[in-house]
N, C-alpha and C positions, 0 to 999 in steps of 0.2 A: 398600568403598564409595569412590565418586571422593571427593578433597578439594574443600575448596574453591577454592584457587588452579587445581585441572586444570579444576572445573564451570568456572572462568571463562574459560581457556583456553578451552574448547569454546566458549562462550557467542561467545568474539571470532572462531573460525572458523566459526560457523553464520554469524555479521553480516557476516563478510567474503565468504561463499560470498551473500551474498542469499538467505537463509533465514529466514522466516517462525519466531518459537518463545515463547514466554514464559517468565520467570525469575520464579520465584515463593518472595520471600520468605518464611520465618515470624518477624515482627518482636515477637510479645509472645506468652507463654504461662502462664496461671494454674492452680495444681493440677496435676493429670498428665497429660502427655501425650506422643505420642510420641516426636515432634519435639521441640525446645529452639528461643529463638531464636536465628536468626542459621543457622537452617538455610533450605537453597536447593533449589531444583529448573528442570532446563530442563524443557519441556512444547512439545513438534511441536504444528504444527496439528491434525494425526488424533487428538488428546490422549494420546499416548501421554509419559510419564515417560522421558526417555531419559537421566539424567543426575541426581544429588541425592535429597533423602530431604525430603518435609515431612509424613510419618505416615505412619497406616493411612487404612482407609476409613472412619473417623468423618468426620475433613477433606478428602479425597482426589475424593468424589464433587462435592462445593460448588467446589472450585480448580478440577475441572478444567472444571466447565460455567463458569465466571467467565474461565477462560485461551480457551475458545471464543468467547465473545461479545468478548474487547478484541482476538483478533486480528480478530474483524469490524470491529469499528469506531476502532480503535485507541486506545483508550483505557483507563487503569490502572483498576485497582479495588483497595478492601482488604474483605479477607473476615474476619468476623469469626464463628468457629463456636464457641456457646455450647449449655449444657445448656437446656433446658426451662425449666427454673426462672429460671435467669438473666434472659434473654430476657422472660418476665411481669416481672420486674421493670423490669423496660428499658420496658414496655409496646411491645416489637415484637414481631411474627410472622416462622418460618423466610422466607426470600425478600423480606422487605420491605429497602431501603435506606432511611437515615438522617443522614445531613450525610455523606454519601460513601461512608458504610459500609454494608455487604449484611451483612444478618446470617443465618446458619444454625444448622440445631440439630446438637448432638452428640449421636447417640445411645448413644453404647459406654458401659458402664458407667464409663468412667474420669471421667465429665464434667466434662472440664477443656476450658478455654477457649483458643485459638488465633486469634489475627489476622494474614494473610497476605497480605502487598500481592503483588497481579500486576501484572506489567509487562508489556506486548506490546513485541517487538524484528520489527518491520516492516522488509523490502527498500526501498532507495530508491525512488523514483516514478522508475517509467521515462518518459524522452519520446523516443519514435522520429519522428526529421523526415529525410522523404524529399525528397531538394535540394539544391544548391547556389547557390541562390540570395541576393542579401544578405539579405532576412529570413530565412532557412535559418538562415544561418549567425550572423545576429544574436539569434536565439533560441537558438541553442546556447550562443551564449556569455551572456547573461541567465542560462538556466534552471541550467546547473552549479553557480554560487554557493547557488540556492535548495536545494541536494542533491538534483538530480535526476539519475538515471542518463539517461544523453546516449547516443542510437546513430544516426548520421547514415549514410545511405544516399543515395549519391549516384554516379554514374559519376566516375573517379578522373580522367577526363581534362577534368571541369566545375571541378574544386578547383583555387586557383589557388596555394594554401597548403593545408597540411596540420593540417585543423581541433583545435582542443585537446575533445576529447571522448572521452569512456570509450571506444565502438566506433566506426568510422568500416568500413563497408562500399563497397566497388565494387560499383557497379550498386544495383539497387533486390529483389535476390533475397536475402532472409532466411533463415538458416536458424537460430537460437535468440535467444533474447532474452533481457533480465533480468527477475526475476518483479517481484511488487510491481501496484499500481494501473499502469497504463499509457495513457498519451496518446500521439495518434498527427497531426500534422501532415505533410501534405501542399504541399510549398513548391516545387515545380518551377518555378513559374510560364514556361509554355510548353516546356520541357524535359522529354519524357518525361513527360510528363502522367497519359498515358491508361495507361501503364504500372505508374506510380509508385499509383496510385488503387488498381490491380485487386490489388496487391502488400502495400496497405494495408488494403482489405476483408477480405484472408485473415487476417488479425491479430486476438484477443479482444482489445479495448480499452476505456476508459472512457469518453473521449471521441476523434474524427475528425472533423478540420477540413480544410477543402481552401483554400490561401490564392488566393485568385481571384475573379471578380465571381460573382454567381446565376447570370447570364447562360451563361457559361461552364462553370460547373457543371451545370447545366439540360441544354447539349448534352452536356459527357460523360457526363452519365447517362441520355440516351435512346438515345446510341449503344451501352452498357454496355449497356444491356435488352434491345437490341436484336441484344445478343452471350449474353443467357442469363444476363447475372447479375440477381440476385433485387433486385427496387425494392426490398423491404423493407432490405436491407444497403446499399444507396445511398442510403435514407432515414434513417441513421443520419449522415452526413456534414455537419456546420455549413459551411456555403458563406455568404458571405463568414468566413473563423475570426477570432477574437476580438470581443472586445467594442466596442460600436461608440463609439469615444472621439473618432474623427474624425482618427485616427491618417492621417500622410503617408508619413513616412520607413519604412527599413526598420525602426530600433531603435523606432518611435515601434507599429509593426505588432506587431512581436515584443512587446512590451510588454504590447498589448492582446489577443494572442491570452494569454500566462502569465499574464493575469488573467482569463481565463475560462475558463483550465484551474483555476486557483487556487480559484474559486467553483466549479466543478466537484466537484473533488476536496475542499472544504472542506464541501461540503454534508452537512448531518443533524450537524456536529460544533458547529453555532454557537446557543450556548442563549442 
């Protein structure tokens, strides 16, 4: 069985490869059971255990639907799997949460009690800005700070400096990305436009912003139609992007579009 120090080693190479996994403590254990605390487990997204011990299938079934839902939504949870009896005195039901806590039942004859914080270890938020434009590059340099995976896509002969960001592509033709939520800004502004757009369609994203008037957007999307690509995917595009703040400059643009990426990707997490 891995130790602990190697579970964590793996733990820091799934995070550094951008891998999706949850680490699932067992922090308290009453009566018998099988696990002990301070026992660990990683858990993939497809929920498979690839790493650590936290039981059998008393607790095993409850973790790992609790390790499914916080990689949806990112957020921890502590499981707490109790007998039958327990639980009535508690006055809760299997499945009910309680000041934080999800409670389940144990049914193995051991019925001893288990509480087991899940952590979701989420990939950076990628943002791919196709451009070199000043807001391009003035939202590259904003969004890094916030920990976001940075891949800028631009013709190498539009950079007048060599941007400070994770990936920096020639030309506007992708071929892997990093995983994670993904936002996809479009910042040519007159440069490769119509290129940079159709380059950006092909991409699953969260949100796609085109930084330019309606106006402008309007025409490259009846010319786009007009070439076979589907309205419904150029109906997915925010034309003017960001929020409308009354921004001028390029950092003041940058600003307002990373805050409606920000409410974007914040949404459903704001109780």
């Amino acid at each position: 069985m891995m130790g602990a120090t190697e579970l964590l080693d793996l733990a820091a190479q799934l995070k550094a490869r951008e891998e999706s996994f949850v680490l699932a403590t067992v922090v308290r254990t009453v009566s018998v059971t099988a696990a002990k605390a301070g026992a660990k487990a990683i858990i993939r997204s497809d929920g498979t255990i690839v790493a650590g011990w936290i039981g059998g299938g008393c607790a095993r079934g409850a973790v790992l639907k609790a390790a499914r839902e916080a990689l949806a939504d990112g957020i921890p949870r502590m499981i707490s799997v109790q007998p039958d009896n327990l639980l009535a005195e508690l006055g809760v039901r299997p499945g009910e949460t309680r000041e934080g806590v999800r409670f389940a039942a144990n049914m193995c004859p051991s019925q001893g009690t288990m509480d087991v914080f899940v952590e979701p270890v989420l990939p950076h938020p990628s943002l791919v800005i196709f451009g070199a434009s000043p807001v391009a590059l003035s939202l590259a340099a904003q969004a890094r700070p916030l920990g976001y995976h940075v891949t800028l896509a631009a013709p190498a002969a539009d950079l007048v400096a060599t941007p400070e960001v994770d990936v920096c592509v020639d030309g506007f033709a992708l071929e892997q990305l990093a995983g994670g939520a993904r936002f996809i800004v479009v910042s040519t502004q007159g440069k490769g436009d119509e290129v940079a757009l159709r380059a950006a369609l092909s991409c699953d994203a969260t949100y796609l912003a085109f930084v330019g008037s309606r106006r402008k957007m309007d025409s490259l999307r009846d010319k786009l139609i007009k070439d076979g690509i589907d309205a419904a995917l150029l109906d997915r595009v925010k034309a003017p992007a960001g929020l409308d703040l009354g921004a001028i400059t390029p950092e003041e643009i940058a600003m307002s579009i990373l805050a409606e990426i920000t409410l974007t990707r914040r949404s459903g997490q704001r109780g």
